[in-house]
Backbone bond lengths (Angstrom), bond angles and torsions (degrees), N, CA, C in turn:
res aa  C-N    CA-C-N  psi(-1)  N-CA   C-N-CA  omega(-1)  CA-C   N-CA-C  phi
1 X - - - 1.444 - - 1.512 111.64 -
2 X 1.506 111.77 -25.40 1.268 105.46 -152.83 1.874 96.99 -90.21
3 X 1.303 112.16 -19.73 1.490 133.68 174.16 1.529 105.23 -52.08
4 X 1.698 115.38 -54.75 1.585 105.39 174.22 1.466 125.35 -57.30
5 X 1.228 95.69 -34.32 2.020 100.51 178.44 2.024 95.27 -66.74
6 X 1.059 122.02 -37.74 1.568 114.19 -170.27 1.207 124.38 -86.25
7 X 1.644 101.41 -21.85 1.856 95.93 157.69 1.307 122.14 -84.05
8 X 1.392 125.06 -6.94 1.202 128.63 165.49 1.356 129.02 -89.93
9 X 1.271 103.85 -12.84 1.724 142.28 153.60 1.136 160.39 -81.89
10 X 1.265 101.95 4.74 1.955 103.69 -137.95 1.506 113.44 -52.78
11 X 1.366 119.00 -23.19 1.881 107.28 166.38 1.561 117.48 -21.94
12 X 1.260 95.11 -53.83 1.736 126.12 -165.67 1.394 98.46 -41.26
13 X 1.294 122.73 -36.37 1.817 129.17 -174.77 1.717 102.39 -63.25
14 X 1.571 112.85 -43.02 1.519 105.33 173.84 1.077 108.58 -63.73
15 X 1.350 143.93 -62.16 1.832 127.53 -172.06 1.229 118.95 -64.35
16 X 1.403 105.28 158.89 1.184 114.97 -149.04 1.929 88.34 -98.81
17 X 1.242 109.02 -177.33 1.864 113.31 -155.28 1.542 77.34 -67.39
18 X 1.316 154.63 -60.57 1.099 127.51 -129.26 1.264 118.24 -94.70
19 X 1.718 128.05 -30.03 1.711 141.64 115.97 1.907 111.89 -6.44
20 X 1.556 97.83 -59.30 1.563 90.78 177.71 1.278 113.09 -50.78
21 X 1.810 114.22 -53.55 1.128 96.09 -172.04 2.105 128.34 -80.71
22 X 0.774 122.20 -13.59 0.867 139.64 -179.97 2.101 114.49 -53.96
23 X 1.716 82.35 -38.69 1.559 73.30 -165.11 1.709 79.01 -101.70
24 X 1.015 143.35 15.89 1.514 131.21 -178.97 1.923 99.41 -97.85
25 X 1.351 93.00 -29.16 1.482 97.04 -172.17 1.271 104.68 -90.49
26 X 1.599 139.08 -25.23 1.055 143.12 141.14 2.099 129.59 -22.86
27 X 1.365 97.27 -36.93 1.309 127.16 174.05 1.289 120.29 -107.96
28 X 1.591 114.22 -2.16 1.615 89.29 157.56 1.721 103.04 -148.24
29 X 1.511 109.01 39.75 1.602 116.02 -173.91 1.239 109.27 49.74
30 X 0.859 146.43 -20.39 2.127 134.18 157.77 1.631 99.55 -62.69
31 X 1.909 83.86 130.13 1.773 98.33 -170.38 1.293 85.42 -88.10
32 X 1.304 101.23 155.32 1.353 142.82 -162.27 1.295 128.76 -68.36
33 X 1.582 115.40 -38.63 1.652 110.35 123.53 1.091 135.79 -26.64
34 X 1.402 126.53 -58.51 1.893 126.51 161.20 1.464 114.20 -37.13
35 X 1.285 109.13 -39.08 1.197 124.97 -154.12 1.482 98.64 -49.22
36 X 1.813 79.97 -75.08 1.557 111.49 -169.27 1.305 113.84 -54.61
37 X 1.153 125.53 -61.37 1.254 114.89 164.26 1.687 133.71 -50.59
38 X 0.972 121.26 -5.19 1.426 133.64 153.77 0.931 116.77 -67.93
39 X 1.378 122.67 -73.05 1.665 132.54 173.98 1.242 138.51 -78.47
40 X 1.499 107.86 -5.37 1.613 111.62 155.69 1.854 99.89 -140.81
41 X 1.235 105.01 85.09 1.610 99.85 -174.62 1.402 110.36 -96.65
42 X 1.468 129.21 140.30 1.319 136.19 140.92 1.163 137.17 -31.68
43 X 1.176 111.32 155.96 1.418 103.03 166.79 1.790 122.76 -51.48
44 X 1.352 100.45 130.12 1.869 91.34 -177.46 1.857 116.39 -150.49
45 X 1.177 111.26 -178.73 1.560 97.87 -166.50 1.767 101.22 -92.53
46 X 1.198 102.45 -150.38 1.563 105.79 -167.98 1.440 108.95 -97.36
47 X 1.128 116.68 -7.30 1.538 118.57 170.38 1.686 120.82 -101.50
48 X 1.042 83.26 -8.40 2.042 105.71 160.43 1.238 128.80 -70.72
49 X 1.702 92.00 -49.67 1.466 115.18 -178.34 1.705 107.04 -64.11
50 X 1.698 99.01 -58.45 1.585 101.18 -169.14 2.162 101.15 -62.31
51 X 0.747 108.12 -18.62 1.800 110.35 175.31 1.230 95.88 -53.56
52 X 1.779 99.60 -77.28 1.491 104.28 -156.51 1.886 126.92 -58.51
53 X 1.620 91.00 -22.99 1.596 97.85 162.59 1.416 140.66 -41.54
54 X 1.500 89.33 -35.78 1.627 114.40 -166.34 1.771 94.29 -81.31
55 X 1.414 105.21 -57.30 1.431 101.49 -162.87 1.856 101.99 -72.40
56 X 1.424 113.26 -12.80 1.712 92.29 167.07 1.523 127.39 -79.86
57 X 1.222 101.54 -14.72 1.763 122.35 161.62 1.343 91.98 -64.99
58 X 1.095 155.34 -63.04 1.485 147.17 -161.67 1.890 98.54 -72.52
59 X 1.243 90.60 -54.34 1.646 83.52 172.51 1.525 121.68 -38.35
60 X 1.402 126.81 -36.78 1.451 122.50 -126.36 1.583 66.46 -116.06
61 X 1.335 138.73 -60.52 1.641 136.74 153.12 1.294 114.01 7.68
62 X 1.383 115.53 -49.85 1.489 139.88 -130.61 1.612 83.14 -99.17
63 X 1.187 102.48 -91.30 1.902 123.32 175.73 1.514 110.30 -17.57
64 X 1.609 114.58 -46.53 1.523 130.29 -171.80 1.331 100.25 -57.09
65 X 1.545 119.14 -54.88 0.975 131.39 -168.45 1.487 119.77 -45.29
66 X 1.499 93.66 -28.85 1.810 106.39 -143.44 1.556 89.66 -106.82
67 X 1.215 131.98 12.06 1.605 139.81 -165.29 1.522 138.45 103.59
68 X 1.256 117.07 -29.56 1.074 139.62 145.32 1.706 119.36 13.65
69 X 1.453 100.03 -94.38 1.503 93.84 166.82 1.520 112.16 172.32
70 X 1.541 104.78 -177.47 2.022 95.20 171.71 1.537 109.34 -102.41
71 X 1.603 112.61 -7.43 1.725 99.12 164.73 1.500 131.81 -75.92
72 X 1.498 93.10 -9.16 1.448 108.29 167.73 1.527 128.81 -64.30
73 X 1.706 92.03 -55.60 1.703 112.72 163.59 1.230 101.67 -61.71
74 X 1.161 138.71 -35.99 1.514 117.70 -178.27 1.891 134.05 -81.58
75 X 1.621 89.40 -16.81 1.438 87.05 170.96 1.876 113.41 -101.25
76 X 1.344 100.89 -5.09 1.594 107.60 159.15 1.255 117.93 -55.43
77 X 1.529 97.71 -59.36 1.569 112.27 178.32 1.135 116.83 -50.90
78 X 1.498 136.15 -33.23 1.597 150.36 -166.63 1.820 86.90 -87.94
79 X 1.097 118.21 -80.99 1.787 99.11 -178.46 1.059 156.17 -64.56
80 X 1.631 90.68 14.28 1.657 112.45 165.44 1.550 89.99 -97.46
81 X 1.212 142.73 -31.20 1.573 126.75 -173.99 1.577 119.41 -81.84
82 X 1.430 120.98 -1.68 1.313 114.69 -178.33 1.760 96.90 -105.58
């Protein structure tokens, strides 16, 4: 996930994860904690996991927005329907 924000980005490769997130969450109102932990997550339990799922669907929302693409919107769209 974090690859679509950096080809549409490539600055983003100089900051470091916590810069990444900051200015990604800056650009799509998810604070930057969410961020980070979305896109570079730790080890975590199963109620972490199902969290962080949701907010990378918002992520991938996010990216679409920003140019990205319509296969993006379309497999968003597919994992909000199952």
């Amino acid at each position: 996930m974090a690859g679509a924000w950096y080809r549409r980005y490539p600055r983003l490769r100089r900051l470091n994860q916590g810069e990444r997130a900051a200015w990604i969450g800056a650009r799509t109102g998810i604070p930057a904690v969410q961020v980070q932990g979305a896109l570079f997550p730790e080890a975590e339990d199963d109620r972490l996991l199902v969290a962080r799922t949701g907010l990378l669907q918002r992520l991938w929302l996010a990216v679409d927005r920003h140019g990205i693409g319509g296969a993006i919107r379309h497999e968003a769209h597919e994992a909000r329907e199952v």
